[in-house]
PyMOL Python script that loads the backbone (N, CA, C, O; Angstrom):
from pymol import cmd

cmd.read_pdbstr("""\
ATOM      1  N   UNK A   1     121.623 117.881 152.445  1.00  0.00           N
ATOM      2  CA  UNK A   1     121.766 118.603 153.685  1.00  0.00           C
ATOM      3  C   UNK A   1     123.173 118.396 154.265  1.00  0.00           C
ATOM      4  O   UNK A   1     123.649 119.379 154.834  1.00  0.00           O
ATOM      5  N   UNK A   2     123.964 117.208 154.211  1.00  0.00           N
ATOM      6  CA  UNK A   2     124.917 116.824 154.681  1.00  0.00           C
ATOM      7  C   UNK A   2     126.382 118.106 154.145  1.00  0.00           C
ATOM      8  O   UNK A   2     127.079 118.857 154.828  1.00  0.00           O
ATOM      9  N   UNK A   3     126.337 117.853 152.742  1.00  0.00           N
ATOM     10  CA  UNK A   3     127.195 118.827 152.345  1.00  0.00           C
ATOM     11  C   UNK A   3     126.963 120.377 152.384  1.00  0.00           C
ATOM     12  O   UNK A   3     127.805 121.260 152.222  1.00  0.00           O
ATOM     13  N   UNK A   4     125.593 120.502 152.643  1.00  0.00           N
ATOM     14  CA  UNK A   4     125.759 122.139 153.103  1.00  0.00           C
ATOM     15  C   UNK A   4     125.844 122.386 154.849  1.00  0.00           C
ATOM     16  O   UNK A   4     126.190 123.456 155.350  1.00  0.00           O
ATOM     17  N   UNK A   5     125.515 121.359 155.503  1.00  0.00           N
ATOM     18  CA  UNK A   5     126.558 121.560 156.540  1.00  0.00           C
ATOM     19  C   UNK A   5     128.085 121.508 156.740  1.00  0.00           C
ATOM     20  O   UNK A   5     128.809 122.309 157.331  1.00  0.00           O
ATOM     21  N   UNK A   6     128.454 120.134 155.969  1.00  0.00           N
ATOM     22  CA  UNK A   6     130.284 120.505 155.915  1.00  0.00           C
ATOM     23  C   UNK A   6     130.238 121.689 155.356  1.00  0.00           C
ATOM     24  O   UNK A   6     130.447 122.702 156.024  1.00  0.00           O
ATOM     25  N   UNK A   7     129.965 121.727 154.078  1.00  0.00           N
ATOM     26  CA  UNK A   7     130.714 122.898 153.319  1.00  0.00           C
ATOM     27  C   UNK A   7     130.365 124.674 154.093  1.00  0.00           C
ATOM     28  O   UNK A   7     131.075 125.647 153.840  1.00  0.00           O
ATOM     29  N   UNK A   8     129.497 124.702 154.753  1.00  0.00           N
ATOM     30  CA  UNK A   8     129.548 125.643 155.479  1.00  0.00           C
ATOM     31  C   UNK A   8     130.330 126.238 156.529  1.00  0.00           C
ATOM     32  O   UNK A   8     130.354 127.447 156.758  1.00  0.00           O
ATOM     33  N   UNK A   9     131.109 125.163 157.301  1.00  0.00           N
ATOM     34  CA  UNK A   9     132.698 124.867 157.767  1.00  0.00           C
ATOM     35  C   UNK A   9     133.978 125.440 157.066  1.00  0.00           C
ATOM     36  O   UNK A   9     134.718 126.419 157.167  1.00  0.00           O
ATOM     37  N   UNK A  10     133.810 124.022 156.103  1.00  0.00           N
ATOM     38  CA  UNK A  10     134.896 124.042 155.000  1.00  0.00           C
ATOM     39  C   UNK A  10     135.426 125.796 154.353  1.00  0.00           C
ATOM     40  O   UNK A  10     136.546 126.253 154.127  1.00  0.00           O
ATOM     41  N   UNK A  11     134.083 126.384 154.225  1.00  0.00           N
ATOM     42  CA  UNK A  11     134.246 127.487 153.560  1.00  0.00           C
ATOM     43  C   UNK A  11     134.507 128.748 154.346  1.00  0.00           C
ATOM     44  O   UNK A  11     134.680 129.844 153.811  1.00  0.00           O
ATOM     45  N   UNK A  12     134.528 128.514 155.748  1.00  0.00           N
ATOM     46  CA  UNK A  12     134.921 129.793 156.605  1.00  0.00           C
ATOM     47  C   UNK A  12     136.106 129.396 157.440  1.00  0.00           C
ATOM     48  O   UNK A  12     136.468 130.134 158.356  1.00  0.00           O
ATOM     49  N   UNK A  13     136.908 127.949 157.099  1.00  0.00           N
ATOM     50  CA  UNK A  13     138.325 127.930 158.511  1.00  0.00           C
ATOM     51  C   UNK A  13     138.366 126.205 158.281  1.00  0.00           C
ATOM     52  O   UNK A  13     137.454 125.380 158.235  1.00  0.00           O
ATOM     53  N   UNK A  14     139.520 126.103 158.187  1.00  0.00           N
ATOM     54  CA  UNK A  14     139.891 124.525 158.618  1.00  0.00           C
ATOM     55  C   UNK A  14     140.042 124.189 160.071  1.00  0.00           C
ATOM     56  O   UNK A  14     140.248 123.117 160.639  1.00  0.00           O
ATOM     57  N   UNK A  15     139.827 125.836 160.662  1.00  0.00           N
ATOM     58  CA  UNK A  15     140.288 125.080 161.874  1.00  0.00           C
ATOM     59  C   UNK A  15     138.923 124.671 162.918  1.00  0.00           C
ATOM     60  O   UNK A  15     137.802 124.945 162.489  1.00  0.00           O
ATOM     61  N   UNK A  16     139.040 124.087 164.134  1.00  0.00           N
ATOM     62  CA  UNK A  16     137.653 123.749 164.453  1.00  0.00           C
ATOM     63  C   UNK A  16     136.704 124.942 164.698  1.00  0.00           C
ATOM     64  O   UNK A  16     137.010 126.112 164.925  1.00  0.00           O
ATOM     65  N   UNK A  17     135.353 124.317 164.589  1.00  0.00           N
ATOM     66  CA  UNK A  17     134.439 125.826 165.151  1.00  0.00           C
ATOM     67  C   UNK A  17     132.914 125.009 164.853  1.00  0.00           C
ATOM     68  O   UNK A  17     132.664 123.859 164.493  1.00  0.00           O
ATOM     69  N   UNK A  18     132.141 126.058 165.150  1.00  0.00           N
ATOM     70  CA  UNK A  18     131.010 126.196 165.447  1.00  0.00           C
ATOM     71  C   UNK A  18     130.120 126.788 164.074  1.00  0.00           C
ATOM     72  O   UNK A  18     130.548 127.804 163.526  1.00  0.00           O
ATOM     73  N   UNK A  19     129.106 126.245 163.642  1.00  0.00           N
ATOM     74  CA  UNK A  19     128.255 126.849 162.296  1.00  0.00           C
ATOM     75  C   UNK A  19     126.508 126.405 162.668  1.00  0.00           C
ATOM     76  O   UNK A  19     125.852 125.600 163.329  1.00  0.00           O
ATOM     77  N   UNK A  20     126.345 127.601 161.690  1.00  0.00           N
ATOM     78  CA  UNK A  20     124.162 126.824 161.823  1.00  0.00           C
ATOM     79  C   UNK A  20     124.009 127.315 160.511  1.00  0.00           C
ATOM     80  O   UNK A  20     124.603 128.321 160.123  1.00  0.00           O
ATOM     81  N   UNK A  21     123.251 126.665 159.818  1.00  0.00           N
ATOM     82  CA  UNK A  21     122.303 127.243 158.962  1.00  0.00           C
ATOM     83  C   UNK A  21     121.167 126.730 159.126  1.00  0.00           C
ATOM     84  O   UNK A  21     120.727 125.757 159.737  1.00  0.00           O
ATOM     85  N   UNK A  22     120.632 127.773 158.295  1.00  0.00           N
ATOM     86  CA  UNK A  22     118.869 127.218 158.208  1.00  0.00           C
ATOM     87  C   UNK A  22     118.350 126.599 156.835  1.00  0.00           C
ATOM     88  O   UNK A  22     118.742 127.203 155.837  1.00  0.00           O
ATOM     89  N   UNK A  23     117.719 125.746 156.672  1.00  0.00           N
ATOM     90  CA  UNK A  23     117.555 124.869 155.875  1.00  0.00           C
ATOM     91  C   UNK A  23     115.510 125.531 155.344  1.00  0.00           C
ATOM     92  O   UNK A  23     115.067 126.456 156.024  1.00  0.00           O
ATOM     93  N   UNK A  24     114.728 125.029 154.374  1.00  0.00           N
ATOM     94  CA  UNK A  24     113.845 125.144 154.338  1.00  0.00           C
ATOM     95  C   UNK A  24     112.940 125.186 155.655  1.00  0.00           C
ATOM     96  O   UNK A  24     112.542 126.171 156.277  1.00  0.00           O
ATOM     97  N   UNK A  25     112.738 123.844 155.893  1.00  0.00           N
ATOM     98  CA  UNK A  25     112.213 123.389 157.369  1.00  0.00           C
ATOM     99  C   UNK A  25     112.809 122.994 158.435  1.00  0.00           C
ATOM    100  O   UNK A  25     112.134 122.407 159.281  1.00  0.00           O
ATOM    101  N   UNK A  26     114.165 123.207 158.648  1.00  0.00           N
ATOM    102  CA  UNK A  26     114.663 123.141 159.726  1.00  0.00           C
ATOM    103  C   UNK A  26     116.019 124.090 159.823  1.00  0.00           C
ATOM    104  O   UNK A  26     116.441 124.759 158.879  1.00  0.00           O
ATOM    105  N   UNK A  27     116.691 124.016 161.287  1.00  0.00           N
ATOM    106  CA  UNK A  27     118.079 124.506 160.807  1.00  0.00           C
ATOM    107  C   UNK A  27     118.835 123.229 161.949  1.00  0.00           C
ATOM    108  O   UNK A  27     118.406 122.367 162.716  1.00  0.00           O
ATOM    109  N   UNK A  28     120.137 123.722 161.514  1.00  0.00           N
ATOM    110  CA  UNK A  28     121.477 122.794 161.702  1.00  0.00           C
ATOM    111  C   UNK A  28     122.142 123.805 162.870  1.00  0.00           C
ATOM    112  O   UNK A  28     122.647 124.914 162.693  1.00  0.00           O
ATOM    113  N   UNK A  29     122.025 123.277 163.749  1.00  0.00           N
ATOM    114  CA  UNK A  29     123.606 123.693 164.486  1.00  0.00           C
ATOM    115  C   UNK A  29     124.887 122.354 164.649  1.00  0.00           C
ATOM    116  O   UNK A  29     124.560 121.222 165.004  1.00  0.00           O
ATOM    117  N   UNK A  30     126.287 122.720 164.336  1.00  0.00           N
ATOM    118  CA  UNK A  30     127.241 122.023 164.059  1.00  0.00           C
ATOM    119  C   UNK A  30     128.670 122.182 164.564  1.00  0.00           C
ATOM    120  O   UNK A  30     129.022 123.358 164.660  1.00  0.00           O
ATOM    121  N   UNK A  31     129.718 121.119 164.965  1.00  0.00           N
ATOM    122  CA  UNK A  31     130.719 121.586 164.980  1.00  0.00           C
ATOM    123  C   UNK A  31     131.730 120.828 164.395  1.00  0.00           C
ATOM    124  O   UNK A  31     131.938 119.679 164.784  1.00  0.00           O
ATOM    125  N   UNK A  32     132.375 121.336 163.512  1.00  0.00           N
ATOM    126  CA  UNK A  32     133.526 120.613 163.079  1.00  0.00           C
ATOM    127  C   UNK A  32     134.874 120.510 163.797  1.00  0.00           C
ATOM    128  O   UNK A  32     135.273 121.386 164.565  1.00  0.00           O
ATOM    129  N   UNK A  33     135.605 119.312 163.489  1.00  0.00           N
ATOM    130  CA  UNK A  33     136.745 118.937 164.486  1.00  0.00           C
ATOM    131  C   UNK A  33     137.865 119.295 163.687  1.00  0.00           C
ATOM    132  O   UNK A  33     138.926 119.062 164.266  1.00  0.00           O
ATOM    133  N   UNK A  34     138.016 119.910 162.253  1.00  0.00           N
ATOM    134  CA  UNK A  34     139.223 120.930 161.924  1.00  0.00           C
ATOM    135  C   UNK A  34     140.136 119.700 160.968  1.00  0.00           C
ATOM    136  O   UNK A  34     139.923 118.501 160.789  1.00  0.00           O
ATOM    137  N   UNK A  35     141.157 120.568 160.506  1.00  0.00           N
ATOM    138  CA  UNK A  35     141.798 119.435 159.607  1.00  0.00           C
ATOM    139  C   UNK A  35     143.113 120.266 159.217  1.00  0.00           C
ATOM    140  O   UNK A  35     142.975 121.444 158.887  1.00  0.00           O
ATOM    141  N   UNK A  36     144.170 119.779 159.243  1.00  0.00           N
ATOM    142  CA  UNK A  36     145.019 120.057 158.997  1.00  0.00           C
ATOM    143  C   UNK A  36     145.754 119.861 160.431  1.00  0.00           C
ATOM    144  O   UNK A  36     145.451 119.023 161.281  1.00  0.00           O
ATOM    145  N   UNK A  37     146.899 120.927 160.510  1.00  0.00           N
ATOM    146  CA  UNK A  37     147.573 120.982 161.947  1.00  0.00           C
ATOM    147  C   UNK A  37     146.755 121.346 162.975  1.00  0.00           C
ATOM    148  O   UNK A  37     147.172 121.061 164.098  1.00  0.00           O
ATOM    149  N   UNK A  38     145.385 122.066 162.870  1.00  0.00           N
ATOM    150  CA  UNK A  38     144.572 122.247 163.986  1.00  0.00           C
ATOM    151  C   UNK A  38     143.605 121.649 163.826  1.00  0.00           C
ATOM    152  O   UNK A  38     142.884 121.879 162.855  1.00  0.00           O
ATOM    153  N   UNK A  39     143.275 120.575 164.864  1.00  0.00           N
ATOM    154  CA  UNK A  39     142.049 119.748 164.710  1.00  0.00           C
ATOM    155  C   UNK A  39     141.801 119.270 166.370  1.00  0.00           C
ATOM    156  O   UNK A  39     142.699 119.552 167.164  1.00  0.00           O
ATOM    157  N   UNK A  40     140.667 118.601 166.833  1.00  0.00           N
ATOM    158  CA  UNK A  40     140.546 118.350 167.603  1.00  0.00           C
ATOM    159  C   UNK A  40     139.878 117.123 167.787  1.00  0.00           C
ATOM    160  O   UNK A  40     138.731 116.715 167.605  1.00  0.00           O
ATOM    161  N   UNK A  41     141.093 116.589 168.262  1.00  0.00           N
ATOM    162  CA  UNK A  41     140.442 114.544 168.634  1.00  0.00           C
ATOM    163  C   UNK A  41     140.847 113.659 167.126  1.00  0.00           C
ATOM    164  O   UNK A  41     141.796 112.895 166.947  1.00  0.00           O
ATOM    165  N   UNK A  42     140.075 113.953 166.435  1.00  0.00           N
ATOM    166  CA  UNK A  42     140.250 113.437 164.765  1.00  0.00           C
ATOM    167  C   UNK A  42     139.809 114.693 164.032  1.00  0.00           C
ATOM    168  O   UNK A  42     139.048 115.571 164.441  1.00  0.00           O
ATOM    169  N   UNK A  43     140.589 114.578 162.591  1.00  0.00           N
ATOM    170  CA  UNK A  43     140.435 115.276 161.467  1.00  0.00           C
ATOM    171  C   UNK A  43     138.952 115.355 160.962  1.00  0.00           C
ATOM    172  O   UNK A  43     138.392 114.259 160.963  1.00  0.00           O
ATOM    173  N   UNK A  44     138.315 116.244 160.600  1.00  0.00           N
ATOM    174  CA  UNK A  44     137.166 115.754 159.270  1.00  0.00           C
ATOM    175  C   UNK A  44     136.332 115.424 160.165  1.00  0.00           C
ATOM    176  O   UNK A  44     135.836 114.337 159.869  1.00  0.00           O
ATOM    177  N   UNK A  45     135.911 115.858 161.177  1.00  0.00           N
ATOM    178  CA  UNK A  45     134.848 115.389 161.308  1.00  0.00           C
ATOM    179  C   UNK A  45     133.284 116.804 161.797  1.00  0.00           C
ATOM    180  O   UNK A  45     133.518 117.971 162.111  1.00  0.00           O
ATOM    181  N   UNK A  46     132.076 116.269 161.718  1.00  0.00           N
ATOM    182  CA  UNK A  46     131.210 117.385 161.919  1.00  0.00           C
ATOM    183  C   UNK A  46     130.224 116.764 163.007  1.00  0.00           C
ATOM    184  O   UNK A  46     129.636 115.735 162.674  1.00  0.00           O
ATOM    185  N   UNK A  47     130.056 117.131 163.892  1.00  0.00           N
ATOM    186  CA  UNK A  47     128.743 116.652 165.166  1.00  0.00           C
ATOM    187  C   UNK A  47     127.773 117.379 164.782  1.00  0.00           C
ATOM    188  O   UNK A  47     128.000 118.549 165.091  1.00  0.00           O
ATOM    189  N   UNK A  48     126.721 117.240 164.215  1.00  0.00           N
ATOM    190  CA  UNK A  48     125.608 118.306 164.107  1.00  0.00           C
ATOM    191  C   UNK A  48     123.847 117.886 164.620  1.00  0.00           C
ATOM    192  O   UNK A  48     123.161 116.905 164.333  1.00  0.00           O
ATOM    193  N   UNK A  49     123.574 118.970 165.382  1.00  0.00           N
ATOM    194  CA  UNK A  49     122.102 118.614 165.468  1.00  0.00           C
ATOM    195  C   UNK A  49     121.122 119.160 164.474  1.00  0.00           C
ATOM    196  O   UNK A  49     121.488 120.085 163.748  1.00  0.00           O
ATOM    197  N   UNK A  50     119.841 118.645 164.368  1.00  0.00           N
ATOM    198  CA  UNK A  50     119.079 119.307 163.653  1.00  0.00           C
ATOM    199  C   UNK A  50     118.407 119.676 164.127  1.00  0.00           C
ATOM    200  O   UNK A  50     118.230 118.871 165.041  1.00  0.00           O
ATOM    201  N   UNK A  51     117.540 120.679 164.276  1.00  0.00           N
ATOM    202  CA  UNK A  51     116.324 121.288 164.927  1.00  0.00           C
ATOM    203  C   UNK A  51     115.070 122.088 164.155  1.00  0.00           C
ATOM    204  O   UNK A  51     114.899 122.750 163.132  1.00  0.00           O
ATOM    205  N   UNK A  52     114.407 121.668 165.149  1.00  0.00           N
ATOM    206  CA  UNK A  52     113.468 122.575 164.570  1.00  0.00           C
ATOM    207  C   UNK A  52     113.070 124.062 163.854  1.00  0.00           C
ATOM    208  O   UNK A  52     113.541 125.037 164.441  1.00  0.00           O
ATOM    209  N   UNK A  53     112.417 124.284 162.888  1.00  0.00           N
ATOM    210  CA  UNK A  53     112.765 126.139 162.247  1.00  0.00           C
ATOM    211  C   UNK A  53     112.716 127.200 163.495  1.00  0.00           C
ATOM    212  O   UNK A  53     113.247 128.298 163.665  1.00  0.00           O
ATOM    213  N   UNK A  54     111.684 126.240 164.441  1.00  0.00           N
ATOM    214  CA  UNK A  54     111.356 127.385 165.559  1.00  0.00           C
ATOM    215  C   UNK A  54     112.916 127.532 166.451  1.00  0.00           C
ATOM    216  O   UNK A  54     113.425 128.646 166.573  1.00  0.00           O
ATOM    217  N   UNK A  55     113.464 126.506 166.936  1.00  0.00           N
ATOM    218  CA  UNK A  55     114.517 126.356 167.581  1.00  0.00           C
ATOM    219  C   UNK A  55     115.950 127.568 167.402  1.00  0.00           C
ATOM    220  O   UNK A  55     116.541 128.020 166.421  1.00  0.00           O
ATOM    221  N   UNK A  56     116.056 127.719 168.551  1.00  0.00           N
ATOM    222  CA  UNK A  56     117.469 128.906 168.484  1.00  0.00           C
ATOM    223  C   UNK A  56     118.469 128.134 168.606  1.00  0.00           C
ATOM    224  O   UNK A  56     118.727 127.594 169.681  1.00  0.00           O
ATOM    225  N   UNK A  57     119.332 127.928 167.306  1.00  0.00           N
ATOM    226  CA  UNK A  57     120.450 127.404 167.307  1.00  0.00           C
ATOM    227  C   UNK A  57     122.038 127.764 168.533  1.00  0.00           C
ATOM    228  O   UNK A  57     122.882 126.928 168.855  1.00  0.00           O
ATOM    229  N   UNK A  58     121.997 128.922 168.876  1.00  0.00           N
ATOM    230  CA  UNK A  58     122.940 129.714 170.391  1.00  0.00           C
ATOM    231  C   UNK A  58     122.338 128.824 171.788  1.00  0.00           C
ATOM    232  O   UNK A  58     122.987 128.720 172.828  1.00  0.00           O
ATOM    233  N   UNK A  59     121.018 128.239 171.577  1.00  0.00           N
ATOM    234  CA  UNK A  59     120.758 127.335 173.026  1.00  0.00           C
ATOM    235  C   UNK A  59     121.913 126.436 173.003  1.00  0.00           C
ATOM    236  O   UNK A  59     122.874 126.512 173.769  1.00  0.00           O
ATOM    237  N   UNK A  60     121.689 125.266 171.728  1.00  0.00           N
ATOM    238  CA  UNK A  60     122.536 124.427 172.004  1.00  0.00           C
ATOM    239  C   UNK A  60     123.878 124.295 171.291  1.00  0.00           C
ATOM    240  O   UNK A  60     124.338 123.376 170.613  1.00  0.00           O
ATOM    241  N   UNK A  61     124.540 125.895 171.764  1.00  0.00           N
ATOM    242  CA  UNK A  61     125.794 125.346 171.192  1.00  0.00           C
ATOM    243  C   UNK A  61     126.545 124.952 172.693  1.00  0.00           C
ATOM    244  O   UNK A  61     127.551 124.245 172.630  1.00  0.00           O
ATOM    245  N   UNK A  62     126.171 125.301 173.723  1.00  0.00           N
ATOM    246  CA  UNK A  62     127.216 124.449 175.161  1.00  0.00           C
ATOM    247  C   UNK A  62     126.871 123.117 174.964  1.00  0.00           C
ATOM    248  O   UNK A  62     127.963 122.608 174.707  1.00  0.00           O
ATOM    249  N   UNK A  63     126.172 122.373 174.929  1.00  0.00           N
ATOM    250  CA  UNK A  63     125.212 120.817 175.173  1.00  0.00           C
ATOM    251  C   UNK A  63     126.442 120.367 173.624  1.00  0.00           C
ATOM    252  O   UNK A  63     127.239 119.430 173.693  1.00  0.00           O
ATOM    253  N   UNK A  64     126.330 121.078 172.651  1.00  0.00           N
ATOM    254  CA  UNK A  64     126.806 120.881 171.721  1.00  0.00           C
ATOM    255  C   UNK A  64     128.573 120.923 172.017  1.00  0.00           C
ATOM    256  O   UNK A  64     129.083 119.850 171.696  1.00  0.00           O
ATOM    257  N   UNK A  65     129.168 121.530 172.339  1.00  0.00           N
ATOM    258  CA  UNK A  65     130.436 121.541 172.764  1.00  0.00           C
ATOM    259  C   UNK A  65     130.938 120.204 173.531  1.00  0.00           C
ATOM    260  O   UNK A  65     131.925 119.515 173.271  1.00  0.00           O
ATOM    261  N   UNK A  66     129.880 120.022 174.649  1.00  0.00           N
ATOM    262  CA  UNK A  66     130.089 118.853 175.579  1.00  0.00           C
ATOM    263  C   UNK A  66     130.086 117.495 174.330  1.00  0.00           C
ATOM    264  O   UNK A  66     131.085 116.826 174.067  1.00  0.00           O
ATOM    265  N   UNK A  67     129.007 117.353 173.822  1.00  0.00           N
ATOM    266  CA  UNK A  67     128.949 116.265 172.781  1.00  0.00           C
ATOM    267  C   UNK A  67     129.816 116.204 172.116  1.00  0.00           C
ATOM    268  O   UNK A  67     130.426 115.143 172.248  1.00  0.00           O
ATOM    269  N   UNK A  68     130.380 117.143 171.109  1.00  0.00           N
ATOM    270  CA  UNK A  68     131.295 117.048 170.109  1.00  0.00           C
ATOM    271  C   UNK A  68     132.747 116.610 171.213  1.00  0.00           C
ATOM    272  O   UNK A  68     133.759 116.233 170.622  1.00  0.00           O
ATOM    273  N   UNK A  69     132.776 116.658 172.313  1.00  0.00           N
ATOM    274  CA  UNK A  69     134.270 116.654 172.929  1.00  0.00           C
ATOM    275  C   UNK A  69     134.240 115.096 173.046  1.00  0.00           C
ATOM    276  O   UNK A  69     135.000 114.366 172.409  1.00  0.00           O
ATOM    277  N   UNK A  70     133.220 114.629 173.985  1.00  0.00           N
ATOM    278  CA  UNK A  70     132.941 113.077 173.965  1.00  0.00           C
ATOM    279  C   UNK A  70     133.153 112.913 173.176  1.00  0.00           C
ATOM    280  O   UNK A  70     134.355 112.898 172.911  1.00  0.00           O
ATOM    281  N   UNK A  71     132.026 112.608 171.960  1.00  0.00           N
ATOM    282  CA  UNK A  71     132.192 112.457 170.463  1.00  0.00           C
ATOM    283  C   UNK A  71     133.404 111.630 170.023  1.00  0.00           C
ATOM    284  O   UNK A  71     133.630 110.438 169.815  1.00  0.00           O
ATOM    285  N   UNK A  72     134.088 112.784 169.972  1.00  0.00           N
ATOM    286  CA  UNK A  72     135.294 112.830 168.936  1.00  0.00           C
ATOM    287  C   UNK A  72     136.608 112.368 169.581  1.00  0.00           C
ATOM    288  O   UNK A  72     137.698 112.287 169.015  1.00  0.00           O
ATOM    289  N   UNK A  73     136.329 112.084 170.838  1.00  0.00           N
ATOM    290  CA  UNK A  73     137.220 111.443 171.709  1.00  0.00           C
ATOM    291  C   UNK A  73     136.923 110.299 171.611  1.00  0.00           C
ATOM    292  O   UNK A  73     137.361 109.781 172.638  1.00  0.00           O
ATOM    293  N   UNK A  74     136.468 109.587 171.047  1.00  0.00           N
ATOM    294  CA  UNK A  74     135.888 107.949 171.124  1.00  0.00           C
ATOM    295  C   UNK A  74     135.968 107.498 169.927  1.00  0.00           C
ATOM    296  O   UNK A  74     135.835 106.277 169.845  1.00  0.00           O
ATOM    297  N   UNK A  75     136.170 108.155 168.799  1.00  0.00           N
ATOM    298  CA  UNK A  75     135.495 107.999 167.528  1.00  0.00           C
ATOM    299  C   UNK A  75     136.995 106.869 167.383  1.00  0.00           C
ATOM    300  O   UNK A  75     136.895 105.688 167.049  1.00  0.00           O
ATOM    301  N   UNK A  76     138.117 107.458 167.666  1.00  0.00           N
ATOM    302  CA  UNK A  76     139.345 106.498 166.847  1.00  0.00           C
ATOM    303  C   UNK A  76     138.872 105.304 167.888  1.00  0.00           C
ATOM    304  O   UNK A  76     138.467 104.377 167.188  1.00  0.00           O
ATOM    305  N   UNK A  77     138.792 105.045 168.964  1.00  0.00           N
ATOM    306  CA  UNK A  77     138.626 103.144 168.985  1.00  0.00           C
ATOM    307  C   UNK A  77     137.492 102.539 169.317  1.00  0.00           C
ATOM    308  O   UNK A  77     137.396 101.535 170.023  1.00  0.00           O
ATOM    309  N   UNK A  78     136.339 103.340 168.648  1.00  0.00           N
ATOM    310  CA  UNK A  78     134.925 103.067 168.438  1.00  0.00           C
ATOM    311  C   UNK A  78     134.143 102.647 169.553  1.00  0.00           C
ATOM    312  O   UNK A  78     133.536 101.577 169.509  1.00  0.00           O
ATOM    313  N   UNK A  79     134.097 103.510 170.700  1.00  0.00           N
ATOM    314  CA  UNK A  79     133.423 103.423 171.955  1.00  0.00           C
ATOM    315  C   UNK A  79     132.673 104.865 171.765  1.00  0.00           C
ATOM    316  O   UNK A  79     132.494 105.588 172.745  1.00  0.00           O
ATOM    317  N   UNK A  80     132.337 105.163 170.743  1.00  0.00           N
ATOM    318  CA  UNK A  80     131.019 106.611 170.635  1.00  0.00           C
ATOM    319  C   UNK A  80     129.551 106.165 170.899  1.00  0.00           C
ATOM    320  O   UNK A  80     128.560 106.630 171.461  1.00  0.00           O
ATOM    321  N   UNK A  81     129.887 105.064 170.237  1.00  0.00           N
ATOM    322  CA  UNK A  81     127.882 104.491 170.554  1.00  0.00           C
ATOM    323  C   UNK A  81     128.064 104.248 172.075  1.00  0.00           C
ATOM    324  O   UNK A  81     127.211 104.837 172.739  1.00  0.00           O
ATOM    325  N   UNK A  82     128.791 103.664 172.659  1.00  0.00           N
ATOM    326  CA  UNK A  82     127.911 103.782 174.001  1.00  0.00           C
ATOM    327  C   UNK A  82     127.736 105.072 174.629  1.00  0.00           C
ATOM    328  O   UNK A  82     126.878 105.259 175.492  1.00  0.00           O
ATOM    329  N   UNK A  83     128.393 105.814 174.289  1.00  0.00           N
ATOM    330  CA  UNK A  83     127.905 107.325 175.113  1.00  0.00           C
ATOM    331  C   UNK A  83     127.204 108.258 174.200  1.00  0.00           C
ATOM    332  O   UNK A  83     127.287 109.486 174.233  1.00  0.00           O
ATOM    333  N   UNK A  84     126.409 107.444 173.271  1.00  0.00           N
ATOM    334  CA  UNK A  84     125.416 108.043 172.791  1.00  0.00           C
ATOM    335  C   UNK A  84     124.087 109.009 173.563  1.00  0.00           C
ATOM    336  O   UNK A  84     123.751 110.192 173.618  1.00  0.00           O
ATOM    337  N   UNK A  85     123.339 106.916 174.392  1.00  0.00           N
ATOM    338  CA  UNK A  85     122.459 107.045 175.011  1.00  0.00           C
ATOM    339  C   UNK A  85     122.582 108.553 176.332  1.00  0.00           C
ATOM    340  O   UNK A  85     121.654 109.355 176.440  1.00  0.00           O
ATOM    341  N   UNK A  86     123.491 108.624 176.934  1.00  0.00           N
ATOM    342  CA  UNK A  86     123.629 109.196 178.105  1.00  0.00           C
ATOM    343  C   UNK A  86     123.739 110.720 177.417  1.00  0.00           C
ATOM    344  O   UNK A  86     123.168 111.646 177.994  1.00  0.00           O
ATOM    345  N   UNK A  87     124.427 110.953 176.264  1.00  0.00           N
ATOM    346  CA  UNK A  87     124.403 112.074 175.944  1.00  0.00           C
ATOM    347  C   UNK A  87     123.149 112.714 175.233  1.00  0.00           C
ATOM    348  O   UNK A  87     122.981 113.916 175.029  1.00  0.00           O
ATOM    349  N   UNK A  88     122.110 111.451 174.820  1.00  0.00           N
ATOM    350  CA  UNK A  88     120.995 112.238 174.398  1.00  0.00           C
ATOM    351  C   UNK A  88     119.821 112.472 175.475  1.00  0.00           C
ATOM    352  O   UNK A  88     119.007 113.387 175.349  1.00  0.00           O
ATOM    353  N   UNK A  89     119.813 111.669 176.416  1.00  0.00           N
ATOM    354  CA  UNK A  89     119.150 112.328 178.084  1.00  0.00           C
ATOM    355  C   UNK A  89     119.660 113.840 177.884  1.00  0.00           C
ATOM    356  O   UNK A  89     118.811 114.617 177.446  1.00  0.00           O
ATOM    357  N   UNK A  90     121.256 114.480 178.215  1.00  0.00           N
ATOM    358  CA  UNK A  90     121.321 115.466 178.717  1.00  0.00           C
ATOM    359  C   UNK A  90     120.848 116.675 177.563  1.00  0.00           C
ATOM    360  O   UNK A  90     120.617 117.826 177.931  1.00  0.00           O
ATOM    361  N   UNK A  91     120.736 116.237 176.091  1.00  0.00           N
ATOM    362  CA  UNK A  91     120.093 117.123 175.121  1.00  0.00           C
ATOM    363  C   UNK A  91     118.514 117.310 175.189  1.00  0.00           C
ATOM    364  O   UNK A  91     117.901 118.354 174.968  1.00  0.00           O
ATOM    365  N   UNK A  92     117.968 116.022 175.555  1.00  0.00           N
ATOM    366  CA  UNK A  92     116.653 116.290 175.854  1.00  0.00           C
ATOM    367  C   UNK A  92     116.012 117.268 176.979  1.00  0.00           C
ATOM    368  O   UNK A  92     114.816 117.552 176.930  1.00  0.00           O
ATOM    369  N   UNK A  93     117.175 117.953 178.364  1.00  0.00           N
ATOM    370  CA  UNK A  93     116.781 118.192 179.058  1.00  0.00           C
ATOM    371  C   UNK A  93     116.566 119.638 178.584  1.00  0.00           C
ATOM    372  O   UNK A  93     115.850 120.359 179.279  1.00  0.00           O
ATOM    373  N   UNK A  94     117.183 120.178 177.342  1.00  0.00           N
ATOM    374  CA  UNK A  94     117.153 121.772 176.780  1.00  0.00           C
ATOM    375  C   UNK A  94     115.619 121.762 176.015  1.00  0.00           C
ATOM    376  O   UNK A  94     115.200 122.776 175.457  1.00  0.00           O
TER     377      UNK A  94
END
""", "prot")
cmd.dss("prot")
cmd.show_as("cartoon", "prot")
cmd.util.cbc("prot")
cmd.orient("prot")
């Protein structure tokens, strides 16, 4: 599952963005942080939720935007886990 979420990225833009697929029993909404001269926060990286088959991946791409910005802003001096907790309250509220 992991690589058909990157590679679903990988294969439409290095630069950052937004992807879903649907998987057997679930689907993926995702965002990658880009690589090359356009990237955002760090290179290579993908925030993705998984959801349910029933789930509309377009709900959470704002909740998803907010996360991936935290995220990936923390990731170089490893203060992401604490704003884990607080960021999965505000996903639970969708």
């Amino acid at each position: 599952m992991l690589t058909q979420v990157y590679s679903s990225h990988r294969y439409q833009s290095l630069k950052p963005g937004f992807a879903s697929i649907s998987l057997k029993n679930n689907k993926v909404v995702s965002f990658f942080s880009g690589v090359g001269e356009d990237f955002i926060s760090v290179e290579n990286y993908v925030i993705a939720l998984l959801l349910r088959r029933d789930e509309k991946p377009h709900k959470y791409r704002e909740i998803l935007k907010k996360i991936a910005a935290e995220l990936l802003d923390k990731i170089p001096d490893g203060t992401y886990m604490k704003a884990l907790p607080n960021l999965y309250k505000e996903l639970a509220k969708i």
